[in-house]
N, C-alpha and C positions, 0 to 999 in steps of 0.2 A: 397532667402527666407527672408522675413520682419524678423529681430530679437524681433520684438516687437509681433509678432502675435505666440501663442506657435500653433502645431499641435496638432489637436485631437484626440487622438488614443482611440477606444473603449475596454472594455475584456470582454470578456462575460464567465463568470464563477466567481465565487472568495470564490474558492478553493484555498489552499495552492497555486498553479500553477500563478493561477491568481494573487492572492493578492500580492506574490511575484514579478510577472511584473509589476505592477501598482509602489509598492512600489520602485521600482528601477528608475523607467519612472518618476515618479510623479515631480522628479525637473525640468524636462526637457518638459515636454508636457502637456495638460491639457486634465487627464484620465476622463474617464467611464466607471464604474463597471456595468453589470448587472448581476442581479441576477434573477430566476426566482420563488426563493423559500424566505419566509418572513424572513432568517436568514442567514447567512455569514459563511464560512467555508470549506463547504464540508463536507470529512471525518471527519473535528474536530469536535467534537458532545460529550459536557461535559454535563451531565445530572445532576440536581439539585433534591436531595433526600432525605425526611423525614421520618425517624424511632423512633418511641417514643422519638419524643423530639429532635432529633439528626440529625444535617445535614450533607451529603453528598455532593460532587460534583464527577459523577464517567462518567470516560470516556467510551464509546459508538462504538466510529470510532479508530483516531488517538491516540496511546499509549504509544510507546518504541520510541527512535532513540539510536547511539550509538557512540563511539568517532571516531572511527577507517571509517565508513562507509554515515555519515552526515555532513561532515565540513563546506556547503555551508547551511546547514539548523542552525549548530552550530556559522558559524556566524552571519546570519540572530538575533539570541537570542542576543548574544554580544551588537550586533549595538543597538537592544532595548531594550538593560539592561534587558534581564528576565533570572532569573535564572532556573536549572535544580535540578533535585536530583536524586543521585543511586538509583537504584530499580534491584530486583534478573529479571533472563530470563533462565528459565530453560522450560524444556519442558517432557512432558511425553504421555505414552498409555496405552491407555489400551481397550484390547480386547473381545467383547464379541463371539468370535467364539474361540479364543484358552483361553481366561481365563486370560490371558498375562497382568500383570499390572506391570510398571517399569516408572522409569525418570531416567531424563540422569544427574542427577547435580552431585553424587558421587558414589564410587562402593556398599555403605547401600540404594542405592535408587536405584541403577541397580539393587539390587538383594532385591528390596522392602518387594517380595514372597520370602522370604528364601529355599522353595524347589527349587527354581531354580539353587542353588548353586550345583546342584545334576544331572542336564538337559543337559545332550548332545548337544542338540538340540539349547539350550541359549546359552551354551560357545560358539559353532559354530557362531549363532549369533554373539555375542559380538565381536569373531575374524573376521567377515565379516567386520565389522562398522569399526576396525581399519585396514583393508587388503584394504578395499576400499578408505578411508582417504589417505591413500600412491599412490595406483594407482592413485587416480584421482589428486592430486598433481602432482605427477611427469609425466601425460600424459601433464597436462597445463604447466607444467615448458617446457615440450620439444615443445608443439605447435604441439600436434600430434592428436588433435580433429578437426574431418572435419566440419566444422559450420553449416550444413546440416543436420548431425546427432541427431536425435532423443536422447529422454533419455531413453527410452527402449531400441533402439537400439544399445545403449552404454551398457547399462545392461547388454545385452546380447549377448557379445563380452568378457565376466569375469560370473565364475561359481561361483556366493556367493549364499547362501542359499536362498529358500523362504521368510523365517521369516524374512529374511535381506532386502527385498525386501518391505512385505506387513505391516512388523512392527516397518521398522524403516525410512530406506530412503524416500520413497513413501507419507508416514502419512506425514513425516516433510514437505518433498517439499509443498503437498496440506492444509497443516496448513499456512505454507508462502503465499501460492499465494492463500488461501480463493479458491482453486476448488476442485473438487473431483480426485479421482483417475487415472481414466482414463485420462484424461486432463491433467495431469502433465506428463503421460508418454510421453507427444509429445513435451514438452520441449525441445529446442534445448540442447545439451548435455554441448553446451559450454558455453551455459548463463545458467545455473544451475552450472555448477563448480565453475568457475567464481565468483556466486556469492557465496557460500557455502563457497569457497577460501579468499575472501574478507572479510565475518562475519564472520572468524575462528572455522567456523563449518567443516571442515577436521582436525581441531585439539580438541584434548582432553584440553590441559591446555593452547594454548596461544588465549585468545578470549579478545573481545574487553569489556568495561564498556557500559555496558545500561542504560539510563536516563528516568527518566518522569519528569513533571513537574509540580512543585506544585500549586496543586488547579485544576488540570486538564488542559486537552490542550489547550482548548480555552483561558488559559488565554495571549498567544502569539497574539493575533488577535485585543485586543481593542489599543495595544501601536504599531502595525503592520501597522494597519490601518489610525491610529490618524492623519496622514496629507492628507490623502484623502476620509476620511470618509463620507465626503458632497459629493462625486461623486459617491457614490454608489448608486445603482436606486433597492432596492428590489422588487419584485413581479413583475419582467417584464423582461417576458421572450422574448428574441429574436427569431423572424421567420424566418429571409429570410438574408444573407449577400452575398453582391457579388458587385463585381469590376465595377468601371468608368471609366472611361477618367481621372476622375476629384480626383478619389479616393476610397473610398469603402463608399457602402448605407449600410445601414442597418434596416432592419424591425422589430419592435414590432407591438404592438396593438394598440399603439397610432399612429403609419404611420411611416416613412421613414425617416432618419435622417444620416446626411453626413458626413464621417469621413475623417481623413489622409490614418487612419491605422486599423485595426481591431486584437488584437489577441483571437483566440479560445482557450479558456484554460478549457473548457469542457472535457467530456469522448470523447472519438474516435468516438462511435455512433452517440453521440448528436449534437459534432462538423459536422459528415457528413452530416445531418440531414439539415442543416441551410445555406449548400453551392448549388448553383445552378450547371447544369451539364455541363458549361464551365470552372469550375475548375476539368480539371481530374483528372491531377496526384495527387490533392491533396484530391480528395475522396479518389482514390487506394490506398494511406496510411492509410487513416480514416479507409477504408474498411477491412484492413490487419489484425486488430487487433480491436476484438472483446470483449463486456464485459458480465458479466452475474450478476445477484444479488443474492446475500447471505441473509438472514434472519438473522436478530440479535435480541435477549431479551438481557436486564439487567434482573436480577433476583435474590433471595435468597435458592435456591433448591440444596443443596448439593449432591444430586444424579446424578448429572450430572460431577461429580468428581469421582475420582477413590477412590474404594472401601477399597483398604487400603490407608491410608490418609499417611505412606510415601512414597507412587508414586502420590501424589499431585503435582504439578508444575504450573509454571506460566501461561505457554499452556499445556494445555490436551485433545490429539488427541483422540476418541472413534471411534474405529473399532468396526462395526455394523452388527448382526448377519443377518437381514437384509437392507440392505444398501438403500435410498429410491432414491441416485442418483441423489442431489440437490445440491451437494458441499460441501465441507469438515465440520466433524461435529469438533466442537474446542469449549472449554470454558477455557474460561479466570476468572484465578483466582487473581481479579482484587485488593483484599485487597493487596496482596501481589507485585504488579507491584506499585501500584500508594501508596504504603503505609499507606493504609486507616487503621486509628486505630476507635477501637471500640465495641462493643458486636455483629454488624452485619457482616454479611461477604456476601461482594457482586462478582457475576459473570457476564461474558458475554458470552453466548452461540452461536455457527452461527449455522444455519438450522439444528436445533434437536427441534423445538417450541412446538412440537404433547407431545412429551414426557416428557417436561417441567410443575412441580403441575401447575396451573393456579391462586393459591392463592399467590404465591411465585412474579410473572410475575410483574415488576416495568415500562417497560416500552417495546417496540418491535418496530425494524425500518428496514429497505432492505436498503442495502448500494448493489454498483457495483463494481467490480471489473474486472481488466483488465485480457485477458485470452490469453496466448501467446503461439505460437506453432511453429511448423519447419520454418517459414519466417518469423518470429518476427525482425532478427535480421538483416536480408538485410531491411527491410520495416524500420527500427530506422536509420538505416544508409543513410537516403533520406531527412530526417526531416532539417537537417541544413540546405542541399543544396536548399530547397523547400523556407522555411521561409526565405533565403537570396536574395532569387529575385521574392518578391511578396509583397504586401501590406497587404495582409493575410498572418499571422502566427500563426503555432498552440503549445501549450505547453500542458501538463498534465504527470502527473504518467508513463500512458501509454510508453510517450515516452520513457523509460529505463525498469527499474527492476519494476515497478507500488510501490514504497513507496512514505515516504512525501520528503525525498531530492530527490526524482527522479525530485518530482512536482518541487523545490527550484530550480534546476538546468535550467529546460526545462524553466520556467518561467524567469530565467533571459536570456536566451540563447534565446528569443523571444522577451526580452527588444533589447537587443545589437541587433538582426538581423535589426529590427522596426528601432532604431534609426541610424543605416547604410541607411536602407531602404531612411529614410525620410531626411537625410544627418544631424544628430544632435550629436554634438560632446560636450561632457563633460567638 
């Protein structure tokens, strides 16, 4: 290859996944970003907000990361000098079928309801949540989860109570992964431990530091992007990619345009969506894993928090007398994550928008999210091998746990495949 001529690798997405590729590529090849939406991001979605006089920047999508579980997104900040700051990650419920309101940050917010201190029924509880933090460590410490196995089916292989089930395990998994109930029980049992194990949620006191970042998330993205900024193409979404002789085509609206390299750093859908039916094995992974969208308001409607205000927390799961079956309902009590000072106090809600005043409502957006089930985890285990001998590679969330280092990971592990691919050494 001419050392003079760089390769042209396309990404189509720039999302964290993406931006992450480019930015790794970028000394080495001459990228293209598309985009199909007039803004840069993805899940980063920092909303700019005026209250008598008073401005806001409150995040929408991307929020938390942490020490213990981001080191490739943590270095990503290093490299472009952005700082972070502490913010609390506590969590709570509350139920409108048993009345149950609690958070988990200490034993006065476990027993927020003082009559609970009186409840059978809670202790029980409370002793499930540590009985199961033990079993499920020491089932992964021995490697005695068959990777096959469901999380219901794991559940119920151990007698912990109901409550242990619908009030606490259950709510939390589908507050993380943005689905409803059902949907979480088909979680593979060992990518749920796993990762609960990793963010020292089986323990009570040894858990990791959570960060946000000041001024909101986006502000990682103008010093992310600053060396390839000019190669981003907004509002042009790509139609059609697929393989040459010569290399990979690619289709917008404007026609066909010829690359070295393409990475898909889209959703799983979207990316299948844009491959023709001679790539197969890499639909069948696209196809493995499926996403769905969540509803989201910013808003000011404190009803949408728990009733006594010390089982307030940073996530607050609402178990629903009727449940309408749209995906986990969750507000984010956003003053307190991103340390917003002020006489306002802003939330984000996911799919509860019916129930939300309308006067309150700052703004409403559908984000997707990745929805993983019993072959999630043979389906991620194909992703290397696929992206190392092909010109198309695909990165995003999806490929692991669906957060933002999932995307940081997948996206440089899509730069390195590419630039093996295209023989480009550093």
């Amino acid at each position: 290859m001419n050392s003079q001529i760089r390769p042209r690798v396309a990404i189509v997405g720039s999302g964290i996944s993406g931006l992450t590729a480019a930015y790794r590529l970028q000394p080495h090849v001459e990228v293209t970003v598309f985009e199909q939406n007039d803004w840069i991001g993805g899940h980063t979605h920092t909303v700019d907000v005026e209250l008598d006089g008073m401005q806001y920047a409150v995040d929408t999508g991307f929020i938390v990361f942490n020490e213990w579980t981001y080191p490739r997104f943590l270095t990503l900040l290093d490299e472009i000098g952005l700082a972070h700051q502490n913010t609390d990650m506590s969590f709570s419920v509350m139920s409108e079928t048993t009345g149950i309101e609690y958070a988990g940050t200490n034993l006065s917010t476990l027993f927020a309801q003082r009559s609970r201190l009186f409840s059978p029924a809670y202790l029980i509880f409370l002793r499930d949540i540590v009985q199961f933090n033990k079993t499920a460590i020491k089932d992964l410490s021995e490697d005695s989860i068959d990777p096959s196995l469901t999380l219901q089916d794991y559940l119920a292989t151990m007698a912990f109570s109901e409550l242990f089930h619908s009030h606490y395990l259950l709510p939390m998994a589908a507050a993380i992964w943005s689905s409803d109930l059902g949907d979480v029980k088909q979680l593979p049992a060992l990518f749920f431990i796993r990762f609960f194990k990793n963010h020292g949620l089986l323990s009570v006191t040894d858990r990791p530091q959570w960060y946000t970042i000041p001024g909101g998330s986006r502000s990682y993205i103008e010093p992310l992007t600053r060396s390839f900024r000019h190669a981003i193409r907004l509002q042009t979404p790509v139609r059609l990619v697929r393989q040459t002789d010569a290399g990979v085509e690619l289709f917008t609206d404007h026609g066909p345009e010829s690359f070295d390299a393409v990475i898909l750093a889209s959703h799983s859908d979207q990316s299948y969506a844009l491959l023709d039916e001679t790539e197969t094995q890499l639909k069948s992974i696209l196809s493995g894993i499926p996403y769905a969208d969540n509803e989201v308001v910013l808003h000011t409607d404190r009803s949408q928090m728990p009733k006594n205000q010390r089982a307030w927390a940073s996530w607050n799961y609402q178990i629903q007398q009727q449940p309408q079956g749209v995906g986990a309902v969750v507000t984010y009590d956003m003053n307190r994550l991103q340390n917003i000072q002020g006489p306002h106090q802003f939330f984000v809600t996911l799919n509860n928008t019916h129930h939300i005043d309308p006067s309150t409502i700052l703004g409403q957006w559908s984000y997707a999210h990745p929805q993983f089930g019993p072959e999630s985890l043979s389906i991620q285990a194909q992703i290397e091998s696929v992206n190392q001998h092909s010109r198309i590679a695909v990165a995003g969330a999806w490929c692991r746990n669906g957060f933002h280092e999932d995307g940081v990971v997948s996206g440089e592990k899509a730069a390195i495949a590419i630039q093996q691919t295209l023989r480009i050494y550093a």
